[in-house]
PDB file of N, CA, C and O in Angstrom:
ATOM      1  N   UNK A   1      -2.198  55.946 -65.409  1.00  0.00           N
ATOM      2  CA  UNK A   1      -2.758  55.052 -64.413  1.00  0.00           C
ATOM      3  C   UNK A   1      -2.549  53.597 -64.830  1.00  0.00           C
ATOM      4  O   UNK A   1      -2.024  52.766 -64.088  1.00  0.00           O
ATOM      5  N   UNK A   2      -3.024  53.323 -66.150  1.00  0.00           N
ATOM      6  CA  UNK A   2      -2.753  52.194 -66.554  1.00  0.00           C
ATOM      7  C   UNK A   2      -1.078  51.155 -66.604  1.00  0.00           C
ATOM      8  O   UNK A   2      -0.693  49.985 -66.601  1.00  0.00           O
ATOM      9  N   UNK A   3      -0.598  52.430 -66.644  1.00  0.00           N
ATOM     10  CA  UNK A   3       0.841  52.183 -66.927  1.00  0.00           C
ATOM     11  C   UNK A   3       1.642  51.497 -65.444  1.00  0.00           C
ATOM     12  O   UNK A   3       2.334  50.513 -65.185  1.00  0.00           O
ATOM     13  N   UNK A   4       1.189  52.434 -64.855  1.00  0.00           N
ATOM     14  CA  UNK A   4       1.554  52.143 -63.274  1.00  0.00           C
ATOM     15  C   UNK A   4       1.107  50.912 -62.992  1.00  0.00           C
ATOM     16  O   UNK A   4       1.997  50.083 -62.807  1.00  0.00           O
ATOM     17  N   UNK A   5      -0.098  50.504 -62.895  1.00  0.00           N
ATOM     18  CA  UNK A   5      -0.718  49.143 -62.600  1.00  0.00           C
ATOM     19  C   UNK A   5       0.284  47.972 -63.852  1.00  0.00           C
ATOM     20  O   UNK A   5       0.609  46.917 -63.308  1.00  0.00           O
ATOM     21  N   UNK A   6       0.596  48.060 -64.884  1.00  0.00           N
ATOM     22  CA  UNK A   6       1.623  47.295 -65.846  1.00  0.00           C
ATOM     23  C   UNK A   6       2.491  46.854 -65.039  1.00  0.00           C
ATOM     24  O   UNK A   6       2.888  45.705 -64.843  1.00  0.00           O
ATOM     25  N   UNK A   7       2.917  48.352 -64.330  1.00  0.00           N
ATOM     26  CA  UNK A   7       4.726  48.600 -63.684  1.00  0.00           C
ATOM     27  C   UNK A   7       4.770  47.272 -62.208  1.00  0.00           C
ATOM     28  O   UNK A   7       5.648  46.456 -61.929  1.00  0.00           O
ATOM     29  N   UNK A   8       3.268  47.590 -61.459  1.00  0.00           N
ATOM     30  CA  UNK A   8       3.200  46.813 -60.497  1.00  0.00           C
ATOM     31  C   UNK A   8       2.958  45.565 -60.422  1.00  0.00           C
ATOM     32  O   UNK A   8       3.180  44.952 -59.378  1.00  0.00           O
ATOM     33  N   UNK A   9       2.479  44.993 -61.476  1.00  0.00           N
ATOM     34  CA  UNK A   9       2.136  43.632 -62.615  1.00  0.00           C
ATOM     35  C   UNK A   9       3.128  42.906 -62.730  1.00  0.00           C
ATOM     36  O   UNK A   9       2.962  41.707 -62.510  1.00  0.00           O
ATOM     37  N   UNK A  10       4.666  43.463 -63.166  1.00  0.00           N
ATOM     38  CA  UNK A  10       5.148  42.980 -63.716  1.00  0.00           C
ATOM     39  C   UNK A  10       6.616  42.876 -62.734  1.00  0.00           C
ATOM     40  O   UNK A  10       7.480  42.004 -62.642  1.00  0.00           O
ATOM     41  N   UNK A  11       6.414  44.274 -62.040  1.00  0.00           N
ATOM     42  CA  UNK A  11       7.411  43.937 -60.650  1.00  0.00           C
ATOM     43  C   UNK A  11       7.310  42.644 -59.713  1.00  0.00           C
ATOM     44  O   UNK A  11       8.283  42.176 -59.121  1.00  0.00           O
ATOM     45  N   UNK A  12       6.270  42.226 -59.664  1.00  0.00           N
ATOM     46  CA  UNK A  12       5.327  41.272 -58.474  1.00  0.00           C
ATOM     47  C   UNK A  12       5.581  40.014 -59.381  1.00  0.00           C
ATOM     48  O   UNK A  12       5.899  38.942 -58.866  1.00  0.00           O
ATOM     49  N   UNK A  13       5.399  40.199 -61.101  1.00  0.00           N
ATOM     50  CA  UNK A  13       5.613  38.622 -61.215  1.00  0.00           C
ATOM     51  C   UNK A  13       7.322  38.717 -61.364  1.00  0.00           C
ATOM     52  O   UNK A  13       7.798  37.600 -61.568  1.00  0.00           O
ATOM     53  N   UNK A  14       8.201  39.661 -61.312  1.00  0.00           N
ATOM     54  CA  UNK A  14       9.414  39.770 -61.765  1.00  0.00           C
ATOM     55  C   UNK A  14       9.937  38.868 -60.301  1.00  0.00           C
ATOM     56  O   UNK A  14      10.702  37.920 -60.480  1.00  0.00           O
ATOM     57  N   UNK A  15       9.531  39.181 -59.014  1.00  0.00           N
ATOM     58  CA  UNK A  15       9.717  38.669 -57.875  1.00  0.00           C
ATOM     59  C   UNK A  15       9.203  37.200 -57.479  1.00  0.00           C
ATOM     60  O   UNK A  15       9.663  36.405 -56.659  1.00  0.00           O
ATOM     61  N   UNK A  16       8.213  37.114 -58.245  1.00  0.00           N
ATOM     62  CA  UNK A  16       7.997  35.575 -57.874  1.00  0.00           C
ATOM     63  C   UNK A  16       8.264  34.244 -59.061  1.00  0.00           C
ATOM     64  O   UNK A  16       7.777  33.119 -59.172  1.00  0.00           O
ATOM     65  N   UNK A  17       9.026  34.825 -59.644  1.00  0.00           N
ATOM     66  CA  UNK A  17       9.515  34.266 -61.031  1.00  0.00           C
ATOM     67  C   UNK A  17      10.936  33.835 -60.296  1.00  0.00           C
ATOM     68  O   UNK A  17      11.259  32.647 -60.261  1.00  0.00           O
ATOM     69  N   UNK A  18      11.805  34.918 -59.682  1.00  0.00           N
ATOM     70  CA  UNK A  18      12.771  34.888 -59.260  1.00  0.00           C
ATOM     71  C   UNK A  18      12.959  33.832 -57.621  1.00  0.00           C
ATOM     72  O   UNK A  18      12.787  34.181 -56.453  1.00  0.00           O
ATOM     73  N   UNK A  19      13.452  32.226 -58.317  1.00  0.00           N
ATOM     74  CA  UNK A  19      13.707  31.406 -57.553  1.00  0.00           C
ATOM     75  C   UNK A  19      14.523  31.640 -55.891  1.00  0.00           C
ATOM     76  O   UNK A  19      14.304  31.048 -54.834  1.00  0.00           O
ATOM     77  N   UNK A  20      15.555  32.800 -56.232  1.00  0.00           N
ATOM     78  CA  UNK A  20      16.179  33.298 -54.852  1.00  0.00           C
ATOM     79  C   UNK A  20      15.694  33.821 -53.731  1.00  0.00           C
ATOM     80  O   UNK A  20      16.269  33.773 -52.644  1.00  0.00           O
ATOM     81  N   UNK A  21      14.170  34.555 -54.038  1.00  0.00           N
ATOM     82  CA  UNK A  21      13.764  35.403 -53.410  1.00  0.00           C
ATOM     83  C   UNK A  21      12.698  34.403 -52.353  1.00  0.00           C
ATOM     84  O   UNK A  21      12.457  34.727 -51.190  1.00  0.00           O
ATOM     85  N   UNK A  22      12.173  33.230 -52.974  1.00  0.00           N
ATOM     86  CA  UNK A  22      11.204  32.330 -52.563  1.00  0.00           C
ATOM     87  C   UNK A  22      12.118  31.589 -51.707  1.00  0.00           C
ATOM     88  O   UNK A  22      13.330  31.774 -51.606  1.00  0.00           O
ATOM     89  N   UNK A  23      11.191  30.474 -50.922  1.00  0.00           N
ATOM     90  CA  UNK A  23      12.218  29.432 -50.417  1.00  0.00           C
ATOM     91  C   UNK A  23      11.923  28.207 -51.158  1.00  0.00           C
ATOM     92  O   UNK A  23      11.464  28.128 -52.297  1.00  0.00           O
ATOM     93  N   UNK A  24      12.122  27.626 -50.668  1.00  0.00           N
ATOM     94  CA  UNK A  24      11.609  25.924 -51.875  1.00  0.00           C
ATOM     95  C   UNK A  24      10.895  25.400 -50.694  1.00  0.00           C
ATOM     96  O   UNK A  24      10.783  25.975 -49.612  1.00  0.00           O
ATOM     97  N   UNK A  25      10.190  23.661 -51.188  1.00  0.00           N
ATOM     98  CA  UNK A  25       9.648  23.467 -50.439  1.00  0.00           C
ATOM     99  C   UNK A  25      10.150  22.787 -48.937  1.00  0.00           C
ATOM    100  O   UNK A  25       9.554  22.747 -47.861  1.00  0.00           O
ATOM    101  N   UNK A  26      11.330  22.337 -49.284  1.00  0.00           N
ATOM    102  CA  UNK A  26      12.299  22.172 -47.688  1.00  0.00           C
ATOM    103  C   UNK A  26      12.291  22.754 -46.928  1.00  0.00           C
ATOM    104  O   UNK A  26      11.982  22.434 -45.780  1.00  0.00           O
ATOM    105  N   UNK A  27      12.735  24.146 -47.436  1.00  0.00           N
ATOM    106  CA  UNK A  27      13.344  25.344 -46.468  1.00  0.00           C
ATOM    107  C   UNK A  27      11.927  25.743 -45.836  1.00  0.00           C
ATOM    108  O   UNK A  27      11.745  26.216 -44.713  1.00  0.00           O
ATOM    109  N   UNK A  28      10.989  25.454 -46.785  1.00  0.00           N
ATOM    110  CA  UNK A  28       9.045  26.072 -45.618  1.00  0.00           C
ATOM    111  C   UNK A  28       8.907  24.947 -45.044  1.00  0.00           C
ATOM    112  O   UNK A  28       8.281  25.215 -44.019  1.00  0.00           O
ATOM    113  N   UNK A  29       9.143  23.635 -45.073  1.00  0.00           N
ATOM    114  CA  UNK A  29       8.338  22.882 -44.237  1.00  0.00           C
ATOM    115  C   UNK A  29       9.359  22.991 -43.236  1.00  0.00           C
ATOM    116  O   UNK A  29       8.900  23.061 -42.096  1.00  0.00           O
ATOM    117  N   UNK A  30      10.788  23.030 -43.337  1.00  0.00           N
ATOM    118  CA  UNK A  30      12.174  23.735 -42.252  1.00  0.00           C
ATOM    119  C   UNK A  30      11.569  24.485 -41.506  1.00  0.00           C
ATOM    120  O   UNK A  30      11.352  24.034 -40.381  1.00  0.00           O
ATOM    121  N   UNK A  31      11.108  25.779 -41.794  1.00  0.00           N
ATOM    122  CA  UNK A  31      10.657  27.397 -41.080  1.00  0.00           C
ATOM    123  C   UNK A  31       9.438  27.027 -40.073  1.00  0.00           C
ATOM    124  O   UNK A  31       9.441  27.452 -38.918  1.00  0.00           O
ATOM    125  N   UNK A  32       8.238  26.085 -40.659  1.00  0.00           N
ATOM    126  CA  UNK A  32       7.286  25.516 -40.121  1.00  0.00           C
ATOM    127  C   UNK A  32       7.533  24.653 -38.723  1.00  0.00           C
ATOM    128  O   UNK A  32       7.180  24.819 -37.555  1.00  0.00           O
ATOM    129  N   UNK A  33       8.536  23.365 -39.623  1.00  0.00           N
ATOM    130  CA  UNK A  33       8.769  22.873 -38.224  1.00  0.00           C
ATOM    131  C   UNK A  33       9.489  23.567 -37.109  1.00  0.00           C
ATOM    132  O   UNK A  33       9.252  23.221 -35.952  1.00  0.00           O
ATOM    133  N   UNK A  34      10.512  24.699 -37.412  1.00  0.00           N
ATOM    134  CA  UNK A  34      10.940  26.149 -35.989  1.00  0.00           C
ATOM    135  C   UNK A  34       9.897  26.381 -35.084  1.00  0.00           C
ATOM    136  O   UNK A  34       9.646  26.151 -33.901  1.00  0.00           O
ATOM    137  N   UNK A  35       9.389  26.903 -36.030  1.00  0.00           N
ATOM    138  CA  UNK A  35       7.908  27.613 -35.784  1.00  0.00           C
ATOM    139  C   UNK A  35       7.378  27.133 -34.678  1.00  0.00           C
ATOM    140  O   UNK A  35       7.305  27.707 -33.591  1.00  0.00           O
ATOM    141  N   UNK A  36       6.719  25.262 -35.173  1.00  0.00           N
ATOM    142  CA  UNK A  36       5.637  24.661 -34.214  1.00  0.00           C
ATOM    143  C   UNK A  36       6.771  23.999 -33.354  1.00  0.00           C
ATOM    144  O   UNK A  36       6.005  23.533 -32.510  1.00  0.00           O
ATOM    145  N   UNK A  37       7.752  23.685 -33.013  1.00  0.00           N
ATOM    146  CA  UNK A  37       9.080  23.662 -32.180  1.00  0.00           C
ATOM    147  C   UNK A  37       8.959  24.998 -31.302  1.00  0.00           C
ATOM    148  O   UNK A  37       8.213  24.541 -30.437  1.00  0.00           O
ATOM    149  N   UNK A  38       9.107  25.926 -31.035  1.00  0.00           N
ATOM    150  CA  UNK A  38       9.234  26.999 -30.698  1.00  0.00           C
ATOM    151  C   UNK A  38       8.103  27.090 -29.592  1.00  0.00           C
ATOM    152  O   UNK A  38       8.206  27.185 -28.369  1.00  0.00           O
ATOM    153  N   UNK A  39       6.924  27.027 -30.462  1.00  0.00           N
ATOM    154  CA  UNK A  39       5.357  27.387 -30.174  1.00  0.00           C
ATOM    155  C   UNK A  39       5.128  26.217 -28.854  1.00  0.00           C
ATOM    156  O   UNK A  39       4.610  26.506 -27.775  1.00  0.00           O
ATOM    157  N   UNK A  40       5.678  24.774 -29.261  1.00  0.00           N
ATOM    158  CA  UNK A  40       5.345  23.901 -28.584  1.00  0.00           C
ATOM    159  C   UNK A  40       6.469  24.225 -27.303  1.00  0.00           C
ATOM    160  O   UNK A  40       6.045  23.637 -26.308  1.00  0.00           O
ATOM    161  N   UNK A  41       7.528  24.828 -27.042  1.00  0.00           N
ATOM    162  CA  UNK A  41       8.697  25.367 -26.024  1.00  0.00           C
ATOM    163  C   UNK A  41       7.772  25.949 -25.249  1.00  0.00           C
ATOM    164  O   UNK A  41       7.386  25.589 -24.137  1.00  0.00           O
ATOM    165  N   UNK A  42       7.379  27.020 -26.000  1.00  0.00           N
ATOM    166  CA  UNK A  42       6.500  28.390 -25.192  1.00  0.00           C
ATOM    167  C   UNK A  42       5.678  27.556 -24.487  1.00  0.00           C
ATOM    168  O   UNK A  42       5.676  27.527 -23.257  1.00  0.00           O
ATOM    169  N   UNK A  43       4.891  26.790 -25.266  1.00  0.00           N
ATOM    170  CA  UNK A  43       3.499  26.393 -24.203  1.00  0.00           C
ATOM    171  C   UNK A  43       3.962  25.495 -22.744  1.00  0.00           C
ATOM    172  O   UNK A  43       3.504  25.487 -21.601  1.00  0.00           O
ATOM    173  N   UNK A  44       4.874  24.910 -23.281  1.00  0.00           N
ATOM    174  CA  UNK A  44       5.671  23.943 -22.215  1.00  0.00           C
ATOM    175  C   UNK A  44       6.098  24.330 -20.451  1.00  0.00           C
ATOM    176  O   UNK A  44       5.905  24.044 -19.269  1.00  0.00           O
ATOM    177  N   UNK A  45       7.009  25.435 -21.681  1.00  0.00           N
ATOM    178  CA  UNK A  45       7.414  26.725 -20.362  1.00  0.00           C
ATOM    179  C   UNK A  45       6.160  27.318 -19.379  1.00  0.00           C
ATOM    180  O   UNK A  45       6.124  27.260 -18.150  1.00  0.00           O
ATOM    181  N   UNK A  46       5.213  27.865 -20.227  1.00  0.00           N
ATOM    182  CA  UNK A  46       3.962  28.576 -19.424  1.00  0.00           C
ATOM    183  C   UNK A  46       3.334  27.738 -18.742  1.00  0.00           C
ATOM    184  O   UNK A  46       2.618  28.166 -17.836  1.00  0.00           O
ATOM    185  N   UNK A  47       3.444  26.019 -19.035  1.00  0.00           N
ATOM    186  CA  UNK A  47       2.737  25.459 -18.215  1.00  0.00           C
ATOM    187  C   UNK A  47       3.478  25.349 -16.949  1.00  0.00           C
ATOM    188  O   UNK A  47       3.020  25.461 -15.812  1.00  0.00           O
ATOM    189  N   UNK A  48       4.976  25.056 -17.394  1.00  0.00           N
ATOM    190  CA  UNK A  48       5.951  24.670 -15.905  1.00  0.00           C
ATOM    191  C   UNK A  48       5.714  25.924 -14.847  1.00  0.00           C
ATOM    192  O   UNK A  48       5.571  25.846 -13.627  1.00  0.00           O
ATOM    193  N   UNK A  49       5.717  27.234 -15.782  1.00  0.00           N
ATOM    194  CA  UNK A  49       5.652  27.815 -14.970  1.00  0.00           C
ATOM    195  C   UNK A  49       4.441  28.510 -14.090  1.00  0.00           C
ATOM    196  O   UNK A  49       4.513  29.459 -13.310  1.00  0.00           O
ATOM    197  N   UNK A  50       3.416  27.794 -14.442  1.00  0.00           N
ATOM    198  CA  UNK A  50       1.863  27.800 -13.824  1.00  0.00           C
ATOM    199  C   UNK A  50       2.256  27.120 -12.694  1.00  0.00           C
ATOM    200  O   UNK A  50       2.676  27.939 -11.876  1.00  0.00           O
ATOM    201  N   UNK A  51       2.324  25.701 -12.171  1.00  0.00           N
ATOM    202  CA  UNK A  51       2.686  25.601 -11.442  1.00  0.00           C
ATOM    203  C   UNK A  51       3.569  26.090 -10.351  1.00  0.00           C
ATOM    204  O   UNK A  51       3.188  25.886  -9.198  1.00  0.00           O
ATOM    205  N   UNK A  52       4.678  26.696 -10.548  1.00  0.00           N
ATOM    206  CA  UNK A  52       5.327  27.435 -10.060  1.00  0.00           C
ATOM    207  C   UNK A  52       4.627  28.524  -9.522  1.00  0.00           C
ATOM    208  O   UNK A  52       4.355  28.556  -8.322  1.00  0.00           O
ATOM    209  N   UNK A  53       4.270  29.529 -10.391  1.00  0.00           N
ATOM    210  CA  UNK A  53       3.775  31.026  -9.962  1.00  0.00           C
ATOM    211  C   UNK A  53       2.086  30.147  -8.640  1.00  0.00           C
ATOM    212  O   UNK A  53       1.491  30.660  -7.692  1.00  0.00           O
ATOM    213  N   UNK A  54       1.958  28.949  -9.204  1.00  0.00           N
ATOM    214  CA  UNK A  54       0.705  28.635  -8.235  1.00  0.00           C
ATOM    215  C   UNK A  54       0.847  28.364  -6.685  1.00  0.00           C
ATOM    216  O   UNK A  54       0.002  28.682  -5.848  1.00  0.00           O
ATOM    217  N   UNK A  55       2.216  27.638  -6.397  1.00  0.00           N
ATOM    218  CA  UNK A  55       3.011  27.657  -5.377  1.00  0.00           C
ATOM    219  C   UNK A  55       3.211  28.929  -4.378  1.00  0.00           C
ATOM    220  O   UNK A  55       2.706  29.081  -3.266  1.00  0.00           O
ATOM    221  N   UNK A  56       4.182  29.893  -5.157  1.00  0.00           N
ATOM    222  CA  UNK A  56       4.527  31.111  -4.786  1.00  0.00           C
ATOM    223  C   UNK A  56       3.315  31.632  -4.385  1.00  0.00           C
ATOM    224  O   UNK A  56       3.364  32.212  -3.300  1.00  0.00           O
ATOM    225  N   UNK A  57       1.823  31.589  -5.146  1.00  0.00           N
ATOM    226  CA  UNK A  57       0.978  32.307  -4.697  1.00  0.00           C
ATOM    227  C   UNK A  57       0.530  32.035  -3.034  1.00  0.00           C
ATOM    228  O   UNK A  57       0.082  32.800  -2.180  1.00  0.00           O
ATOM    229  N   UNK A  58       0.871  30.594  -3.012  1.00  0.00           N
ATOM    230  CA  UNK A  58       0.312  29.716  -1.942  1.00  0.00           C
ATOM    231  C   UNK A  58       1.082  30.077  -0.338  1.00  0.00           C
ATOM    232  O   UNK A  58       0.718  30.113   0.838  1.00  0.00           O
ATOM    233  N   UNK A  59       2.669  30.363  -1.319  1.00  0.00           N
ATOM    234  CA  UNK A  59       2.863  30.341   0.104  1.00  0.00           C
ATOM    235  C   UNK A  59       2.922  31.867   0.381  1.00  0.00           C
ATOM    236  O   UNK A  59       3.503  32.291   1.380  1.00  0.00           O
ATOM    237  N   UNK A  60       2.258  32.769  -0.600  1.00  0.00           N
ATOM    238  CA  UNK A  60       2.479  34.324  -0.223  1.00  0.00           C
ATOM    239  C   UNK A  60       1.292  34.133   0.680  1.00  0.00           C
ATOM    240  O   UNK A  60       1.340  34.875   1.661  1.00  0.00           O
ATOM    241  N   UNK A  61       0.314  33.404   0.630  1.00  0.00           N
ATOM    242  CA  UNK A  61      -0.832  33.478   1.212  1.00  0.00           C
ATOM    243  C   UNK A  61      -1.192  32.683   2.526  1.00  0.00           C
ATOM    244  O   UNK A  61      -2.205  33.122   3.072  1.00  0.00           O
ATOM    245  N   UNK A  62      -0.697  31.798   3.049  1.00  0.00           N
ATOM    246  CA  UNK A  62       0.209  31.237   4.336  1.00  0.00           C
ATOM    247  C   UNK A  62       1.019  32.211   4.642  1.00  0.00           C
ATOM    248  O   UNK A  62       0.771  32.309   5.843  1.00  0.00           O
ATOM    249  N   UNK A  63       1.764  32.957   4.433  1.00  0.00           N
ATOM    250  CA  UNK A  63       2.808  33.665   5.088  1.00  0.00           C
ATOM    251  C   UNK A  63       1.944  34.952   5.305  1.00  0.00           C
ATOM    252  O   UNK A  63       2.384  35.759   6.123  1.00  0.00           O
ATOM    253  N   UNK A  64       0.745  35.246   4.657  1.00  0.00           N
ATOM    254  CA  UNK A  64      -0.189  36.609   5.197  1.00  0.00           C
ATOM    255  C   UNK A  64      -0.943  36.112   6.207  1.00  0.00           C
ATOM    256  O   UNK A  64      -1.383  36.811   7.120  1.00  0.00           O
ATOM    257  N   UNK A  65      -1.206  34.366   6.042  1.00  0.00           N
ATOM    258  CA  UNK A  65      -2.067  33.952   7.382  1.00  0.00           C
ATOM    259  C   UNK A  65      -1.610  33.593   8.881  1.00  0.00           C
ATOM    260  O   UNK A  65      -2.144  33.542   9.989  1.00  0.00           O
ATOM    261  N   UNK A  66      -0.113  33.332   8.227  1.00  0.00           N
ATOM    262  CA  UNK A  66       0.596  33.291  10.088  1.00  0.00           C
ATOM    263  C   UNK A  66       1.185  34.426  10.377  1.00  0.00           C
ATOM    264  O   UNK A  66       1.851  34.455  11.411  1.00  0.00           O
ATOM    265  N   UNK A  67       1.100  35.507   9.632  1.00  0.00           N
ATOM    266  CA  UNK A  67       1.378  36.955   9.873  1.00  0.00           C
ATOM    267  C   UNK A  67       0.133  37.335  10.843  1.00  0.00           C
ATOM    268  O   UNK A  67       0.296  37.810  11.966  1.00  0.00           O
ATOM    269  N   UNK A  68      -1.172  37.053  10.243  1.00  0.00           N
ATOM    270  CA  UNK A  68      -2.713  37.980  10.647  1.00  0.00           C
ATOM    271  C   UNK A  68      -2.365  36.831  12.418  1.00  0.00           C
ATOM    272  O   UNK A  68      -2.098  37.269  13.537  1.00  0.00           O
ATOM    273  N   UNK A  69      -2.506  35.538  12.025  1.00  0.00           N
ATOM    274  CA  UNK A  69      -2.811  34.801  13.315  1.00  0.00           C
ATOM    275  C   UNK A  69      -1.891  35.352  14.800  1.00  0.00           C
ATOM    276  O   UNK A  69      -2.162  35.438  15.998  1.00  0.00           O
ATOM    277  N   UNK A  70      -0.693  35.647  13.942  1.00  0.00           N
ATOM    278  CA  UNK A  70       0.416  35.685  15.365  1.00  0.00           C
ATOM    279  C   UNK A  70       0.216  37.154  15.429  1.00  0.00           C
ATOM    280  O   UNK A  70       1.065  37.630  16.183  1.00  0.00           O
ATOM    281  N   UNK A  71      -0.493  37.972  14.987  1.00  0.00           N
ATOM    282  CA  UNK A  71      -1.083  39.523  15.591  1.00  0.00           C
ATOM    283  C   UNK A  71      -2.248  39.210  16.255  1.00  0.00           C
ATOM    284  O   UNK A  71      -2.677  39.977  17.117  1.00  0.00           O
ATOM    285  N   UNK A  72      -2.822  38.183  15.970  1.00  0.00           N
ATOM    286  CA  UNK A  72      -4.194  38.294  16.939  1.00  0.00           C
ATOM    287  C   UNK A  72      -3.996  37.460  18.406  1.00  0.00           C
ATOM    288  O   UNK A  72      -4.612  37.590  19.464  1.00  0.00           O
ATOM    289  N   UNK A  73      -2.956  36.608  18.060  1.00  0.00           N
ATOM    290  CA  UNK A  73      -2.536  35.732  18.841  1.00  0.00           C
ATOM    291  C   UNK A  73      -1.695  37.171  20.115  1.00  0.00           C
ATOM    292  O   UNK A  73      -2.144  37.344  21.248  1.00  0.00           O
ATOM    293  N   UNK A  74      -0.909  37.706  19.740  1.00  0.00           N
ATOM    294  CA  UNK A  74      -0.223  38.546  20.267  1.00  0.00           C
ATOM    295  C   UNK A  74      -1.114  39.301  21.182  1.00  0.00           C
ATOM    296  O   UNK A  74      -1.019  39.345  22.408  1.00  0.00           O
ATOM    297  N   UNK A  75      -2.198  40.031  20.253  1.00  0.00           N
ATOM    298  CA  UNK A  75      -3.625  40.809  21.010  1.00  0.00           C
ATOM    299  C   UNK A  75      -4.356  39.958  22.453  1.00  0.00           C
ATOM    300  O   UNK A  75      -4.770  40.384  23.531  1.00  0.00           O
ATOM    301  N   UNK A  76      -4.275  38.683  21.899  1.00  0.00           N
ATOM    302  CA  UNK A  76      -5.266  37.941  23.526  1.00  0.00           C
ATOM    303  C   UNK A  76      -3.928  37.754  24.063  1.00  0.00           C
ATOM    304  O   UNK A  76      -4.402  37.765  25.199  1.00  0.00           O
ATOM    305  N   UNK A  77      -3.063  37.641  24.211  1.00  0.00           N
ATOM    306  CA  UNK A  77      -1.895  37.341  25.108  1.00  0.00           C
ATOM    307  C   UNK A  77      -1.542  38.506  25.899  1.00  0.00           C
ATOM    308  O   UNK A  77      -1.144  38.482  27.064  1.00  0.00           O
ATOM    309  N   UNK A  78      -1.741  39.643  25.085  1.00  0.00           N
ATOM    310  CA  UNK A  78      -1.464  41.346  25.863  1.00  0.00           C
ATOM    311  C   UNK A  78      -2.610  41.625  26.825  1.00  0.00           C
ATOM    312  O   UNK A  78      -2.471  42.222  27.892  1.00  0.00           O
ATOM    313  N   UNK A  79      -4.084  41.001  26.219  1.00  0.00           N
ATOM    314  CA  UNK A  79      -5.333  41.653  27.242  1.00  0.00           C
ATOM    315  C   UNK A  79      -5.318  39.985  28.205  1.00  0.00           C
ATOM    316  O   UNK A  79      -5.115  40.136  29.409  1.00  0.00           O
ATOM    317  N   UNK A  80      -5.428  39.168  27.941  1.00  0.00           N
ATOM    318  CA  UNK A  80      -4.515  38.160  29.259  1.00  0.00           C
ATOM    319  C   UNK A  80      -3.716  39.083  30.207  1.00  0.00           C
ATOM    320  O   UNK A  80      -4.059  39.604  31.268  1.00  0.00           O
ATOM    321  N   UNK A  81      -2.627  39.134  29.565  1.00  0.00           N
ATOM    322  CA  UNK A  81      -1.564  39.141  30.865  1.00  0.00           C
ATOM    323  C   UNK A  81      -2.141  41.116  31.483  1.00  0.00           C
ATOM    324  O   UNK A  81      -1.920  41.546  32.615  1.00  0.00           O
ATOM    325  N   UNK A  82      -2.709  41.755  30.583  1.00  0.00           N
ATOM    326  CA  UNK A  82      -3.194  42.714  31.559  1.00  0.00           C
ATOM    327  C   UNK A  82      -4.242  42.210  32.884  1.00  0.00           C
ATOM    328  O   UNK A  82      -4.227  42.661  34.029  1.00  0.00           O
ATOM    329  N   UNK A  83      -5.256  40.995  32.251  1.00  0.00           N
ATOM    330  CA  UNK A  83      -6.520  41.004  32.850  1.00  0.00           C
ATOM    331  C   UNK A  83      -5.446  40.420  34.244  1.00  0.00           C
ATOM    332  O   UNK A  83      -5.598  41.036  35.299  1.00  0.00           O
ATOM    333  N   UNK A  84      -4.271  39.126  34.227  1.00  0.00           N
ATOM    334  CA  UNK A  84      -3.762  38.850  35.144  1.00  0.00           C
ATOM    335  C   UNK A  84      -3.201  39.849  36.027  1.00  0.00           C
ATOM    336  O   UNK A  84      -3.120  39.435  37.184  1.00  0.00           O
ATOM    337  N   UNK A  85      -2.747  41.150  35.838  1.00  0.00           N
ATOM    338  CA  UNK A  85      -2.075  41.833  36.053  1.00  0.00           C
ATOM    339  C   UNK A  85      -2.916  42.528  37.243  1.00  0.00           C
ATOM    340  O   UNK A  85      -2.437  42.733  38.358  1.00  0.00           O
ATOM    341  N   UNK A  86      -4.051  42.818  36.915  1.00  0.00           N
ATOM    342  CA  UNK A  86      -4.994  43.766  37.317  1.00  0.00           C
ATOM    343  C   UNK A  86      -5.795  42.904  38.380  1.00  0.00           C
ATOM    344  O   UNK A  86      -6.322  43.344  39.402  1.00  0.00           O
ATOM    345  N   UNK A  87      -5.785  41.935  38.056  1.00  0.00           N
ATOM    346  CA  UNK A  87      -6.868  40.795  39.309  1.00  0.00           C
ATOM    347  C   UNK A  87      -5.693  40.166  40.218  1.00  0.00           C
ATOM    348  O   UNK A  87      -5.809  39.464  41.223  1.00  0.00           O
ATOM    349  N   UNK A  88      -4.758  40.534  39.700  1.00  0.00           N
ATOM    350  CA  UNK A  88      -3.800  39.854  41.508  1.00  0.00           C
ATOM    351  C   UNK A  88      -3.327  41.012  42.167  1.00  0.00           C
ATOM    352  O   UNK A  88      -2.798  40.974  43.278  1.00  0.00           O
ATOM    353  N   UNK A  89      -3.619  42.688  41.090  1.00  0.00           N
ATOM    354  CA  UNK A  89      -3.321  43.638  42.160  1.00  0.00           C
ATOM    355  C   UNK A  89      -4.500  44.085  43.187  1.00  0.00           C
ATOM    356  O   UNK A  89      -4.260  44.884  44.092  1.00  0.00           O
TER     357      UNK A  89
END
């Protein structure tokens, strides 16, 4: 048991001893600035596209209201032209 825990001791500092495996401190504040570059894209995008998807919602919802209007509109125009129909016969 003991031995094993040595083995894992010494693997772990064998790896962080070893300069290749790390980055230095350029290459992390490099990866960092991707990172918050990236992060700051994403948020950018989701906002442009809030607006957008807010639009689309708008006009899905106008286009359900002159849909409903010009069916009801249609309905008094049909019992109209019956009621005319029926009072001049």
């Amino acid at each position: 048991m003991m031995s094993r825990i040595l083995l894992v001791m010494g693997f772990t500092l064998a790896l962080a001893a070893d300069p290749k495996k790390r980055p230095n401190m350029t290459e992390w504040k490099a990866r960092q600035a991707t990172k918050s570059a990236k992060t700051d894209a994403k948020a950018a995008r989701e906002a442009k596209m809030a607006a957008v998807n807010k639009v689309v919602t708008m006009l899905e919802e106008l286009q359900a209201q002159i849909l409903d209007e010009g069916e009801k509109e249609a309905a008094t125009y049909n019992k109209f032209s019956c009621f005319c129909r029926d009072t001049t016969a």
